[in-house]
C-alpha positions in Angstrom: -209.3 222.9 64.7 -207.2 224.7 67.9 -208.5 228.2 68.3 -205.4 231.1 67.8 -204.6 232.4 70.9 -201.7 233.5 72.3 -200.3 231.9 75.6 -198.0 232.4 78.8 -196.2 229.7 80.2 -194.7 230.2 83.7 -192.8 228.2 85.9 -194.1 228.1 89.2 -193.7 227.3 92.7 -196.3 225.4 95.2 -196.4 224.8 98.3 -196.8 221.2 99.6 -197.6 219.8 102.7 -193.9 220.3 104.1 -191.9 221.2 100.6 -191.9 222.7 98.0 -193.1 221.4 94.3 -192.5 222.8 91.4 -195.2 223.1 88.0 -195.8 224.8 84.7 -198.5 227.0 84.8 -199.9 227.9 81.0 -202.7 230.1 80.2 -204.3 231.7 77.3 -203.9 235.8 77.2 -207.4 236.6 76.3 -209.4 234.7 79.0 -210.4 231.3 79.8 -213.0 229.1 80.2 -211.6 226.0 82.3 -208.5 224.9 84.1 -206.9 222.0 84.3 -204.6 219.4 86.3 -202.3 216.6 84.9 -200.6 214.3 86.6 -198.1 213.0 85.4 -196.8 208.8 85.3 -195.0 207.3 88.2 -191.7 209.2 88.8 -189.6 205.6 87.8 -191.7 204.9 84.1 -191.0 209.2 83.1 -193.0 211.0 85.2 -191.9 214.7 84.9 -193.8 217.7 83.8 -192.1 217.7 81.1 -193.3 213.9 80.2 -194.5 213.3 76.2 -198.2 213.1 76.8 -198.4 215.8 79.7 -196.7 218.2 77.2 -198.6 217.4 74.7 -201.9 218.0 76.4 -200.8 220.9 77.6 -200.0 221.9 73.8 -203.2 221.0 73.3 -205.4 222.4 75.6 -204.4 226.3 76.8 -205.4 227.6 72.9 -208.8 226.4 73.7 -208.7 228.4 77.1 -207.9 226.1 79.2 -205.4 227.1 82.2 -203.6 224.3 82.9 -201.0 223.0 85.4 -198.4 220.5 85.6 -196.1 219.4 88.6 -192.9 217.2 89.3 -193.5 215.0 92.1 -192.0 215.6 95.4 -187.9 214.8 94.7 -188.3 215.1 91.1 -186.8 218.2 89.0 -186.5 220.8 91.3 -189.0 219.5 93.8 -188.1 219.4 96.9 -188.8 216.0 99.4 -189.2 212.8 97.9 -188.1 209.5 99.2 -184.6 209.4 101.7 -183.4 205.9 100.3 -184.2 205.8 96.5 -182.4 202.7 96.0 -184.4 201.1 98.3 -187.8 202.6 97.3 -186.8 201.6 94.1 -185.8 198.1 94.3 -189.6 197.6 96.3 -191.6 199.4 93.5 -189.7 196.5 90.6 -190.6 193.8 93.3 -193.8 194.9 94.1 -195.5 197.4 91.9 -196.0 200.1 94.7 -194.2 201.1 98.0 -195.2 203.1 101.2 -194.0 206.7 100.1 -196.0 206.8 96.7 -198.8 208.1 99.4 -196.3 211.3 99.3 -197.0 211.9 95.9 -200.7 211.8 96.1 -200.4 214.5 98.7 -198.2 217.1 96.2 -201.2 216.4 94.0 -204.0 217.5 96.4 -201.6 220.6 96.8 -201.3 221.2 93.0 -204.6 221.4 92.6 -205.2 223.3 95.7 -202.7 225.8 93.9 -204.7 225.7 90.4 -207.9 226.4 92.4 -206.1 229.8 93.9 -204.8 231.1 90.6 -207.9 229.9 88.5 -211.1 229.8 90.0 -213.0 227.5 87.7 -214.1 224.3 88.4 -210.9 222.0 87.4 -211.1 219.3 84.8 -208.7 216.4 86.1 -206.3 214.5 84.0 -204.4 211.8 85.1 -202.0 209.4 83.1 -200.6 206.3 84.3 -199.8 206.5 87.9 -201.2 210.1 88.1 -205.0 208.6 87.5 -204.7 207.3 91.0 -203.1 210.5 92.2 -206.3 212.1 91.0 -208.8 209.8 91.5 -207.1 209.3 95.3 -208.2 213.1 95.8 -211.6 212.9 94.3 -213.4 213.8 97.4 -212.4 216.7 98.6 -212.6 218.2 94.7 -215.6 219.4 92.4 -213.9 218.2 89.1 -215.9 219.6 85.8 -214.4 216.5 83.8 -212.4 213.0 84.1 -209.8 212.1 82.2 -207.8 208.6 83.0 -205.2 207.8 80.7 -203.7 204.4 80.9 -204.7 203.4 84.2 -202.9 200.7 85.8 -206.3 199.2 87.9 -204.9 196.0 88.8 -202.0 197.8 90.8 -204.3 200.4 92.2 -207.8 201.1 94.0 -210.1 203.4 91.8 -213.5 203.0 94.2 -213.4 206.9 95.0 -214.5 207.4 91.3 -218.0 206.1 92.6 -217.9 209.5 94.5 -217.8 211.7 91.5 -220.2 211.7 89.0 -218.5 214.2 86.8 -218.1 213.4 82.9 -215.2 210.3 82.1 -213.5 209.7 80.0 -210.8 206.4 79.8 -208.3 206.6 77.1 -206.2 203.3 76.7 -204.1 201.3 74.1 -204.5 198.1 72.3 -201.2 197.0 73.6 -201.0 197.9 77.2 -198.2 195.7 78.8 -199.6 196.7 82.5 -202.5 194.4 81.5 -204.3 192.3 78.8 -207.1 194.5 76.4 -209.9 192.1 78.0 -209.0 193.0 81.2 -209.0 196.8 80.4 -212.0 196.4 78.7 -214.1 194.5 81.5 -213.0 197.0 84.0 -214.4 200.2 81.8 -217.1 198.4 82.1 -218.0 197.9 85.5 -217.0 202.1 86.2 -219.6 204.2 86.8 -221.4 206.3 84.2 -221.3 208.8 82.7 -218.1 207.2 81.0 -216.5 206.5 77.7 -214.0 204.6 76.8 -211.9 205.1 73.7 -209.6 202.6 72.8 -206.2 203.5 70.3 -204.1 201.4 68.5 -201.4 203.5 69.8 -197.6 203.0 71.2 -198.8 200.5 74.2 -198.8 201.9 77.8 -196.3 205.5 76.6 -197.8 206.4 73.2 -194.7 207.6 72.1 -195.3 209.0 68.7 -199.0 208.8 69.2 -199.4 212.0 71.6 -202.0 214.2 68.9 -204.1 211.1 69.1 -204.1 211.1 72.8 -204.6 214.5 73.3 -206.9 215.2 70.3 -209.4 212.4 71.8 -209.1 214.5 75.2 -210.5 217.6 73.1 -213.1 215.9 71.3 -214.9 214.5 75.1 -214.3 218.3 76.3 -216.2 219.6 73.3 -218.7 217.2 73.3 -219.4 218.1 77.0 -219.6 222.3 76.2 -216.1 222.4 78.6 -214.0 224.1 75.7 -214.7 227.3 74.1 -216.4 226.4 70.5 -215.2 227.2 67.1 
């Protein structure tokens, strides 16, 4: 059960490395307890703050007194930056999963977080979904998370060592029917990740969980509880 409490949301500003990015920043009126990141999916597969599963963590977690933040990307929304030739970034990323200014993006999340850490000084849990789990986990090492949260990582497209680094609580949330790789695969991964982990696994909406969001999120809630992160009921 969410706890009533009433919420702001504002739109903010942050300053990245040479431009500037712009977030919703949501917070609970009478105090809080935690704050949190999300990063959002890659920029070309719907990653905006204003992305289904972002939004619907962030739904979820400000009434239980988490401040949370989410960004756009450098050249996405009203960020500023991003990539000079998109058609060409573009056509690289369908022909080979990745391409050389992606590195960008993991720098406007090390300032995001740097942003959260100035308006919220609590120990920031770290959610990442799809291409944002290596945005997050890219950054691990210069952060004191309180929490892990991985949501449909693509591991076979990227390097996930730095979670060795951090031995904060994590949790891996992942469908039944991912099409960026096979459930074995997914599964034998989880497995060879550090612990403290858990790994939950939904019959949900394959790699977007489209129409499955309260599942998503409501298993994010359940691993904060169960680690004393949220306020209790």
């Amino acid at each position: 059960m969410l706890i009533e409490t009433a919420i702001t949301e504002e739109n903010v500003r942050i300053q990245g490395q040479d431009r500037m990015l712009e977030g919703i920043l949501s917070y609970p009126n009478d105090g809080a307890c935690s704050s949190a990141l999300i990063a959002g999916p890659h920029p070309f597969l719907g990653g905006d703050m204003r992305n289904n599963v972002v939004s619907a963590l962030l739904k979820a977690l400000v009434p239980q007194g988490v401040v949370s933040l989410a960004f756009n990307y450098g050249g996405v929304g009203g960020s500023e930056g991003g990539p000079t030739d998109w058609p060409a970034v573009m056509s690289n990323f369908w022909k080979d999963g990745t391409f050389a200014e992606e590195s960008d993006w993991i720098e406007d999340t090390r300032s995001a977080v740097a942003a959260l850490r100035q308006w919220c000084d609590l120990p920031p849990l770290l959610i990442g979904y799809s291409f944002g789990c290596w945005a997050i986990v890219s950054n691990l090492q210069e952060l004191r998370a309180s929490a892990i949260v991985l949501i449909s990582p693509n591991f076979k497209q990227h390097a996930f060592d730095q979670l060795s680094e951090c031995s904060a609580p994590l949790l891996l949330i992942h469908s039944d029917s991912d099409f960026t790789c096979s459930l074995s695969e997914v599964v034998a991964w989880a497995d060879s990740i550090r612990e403290p982990r858990k790994r939950v696994q939904l019959a949900a909406g394959e790699h977007f969980f489209r129409g499955h969001e309260a599942k998503v999120s409501g298993t994010v809630l359940d691993f904060l509880k169960g680690h004393n992160i949220l306020w209790t009921d």
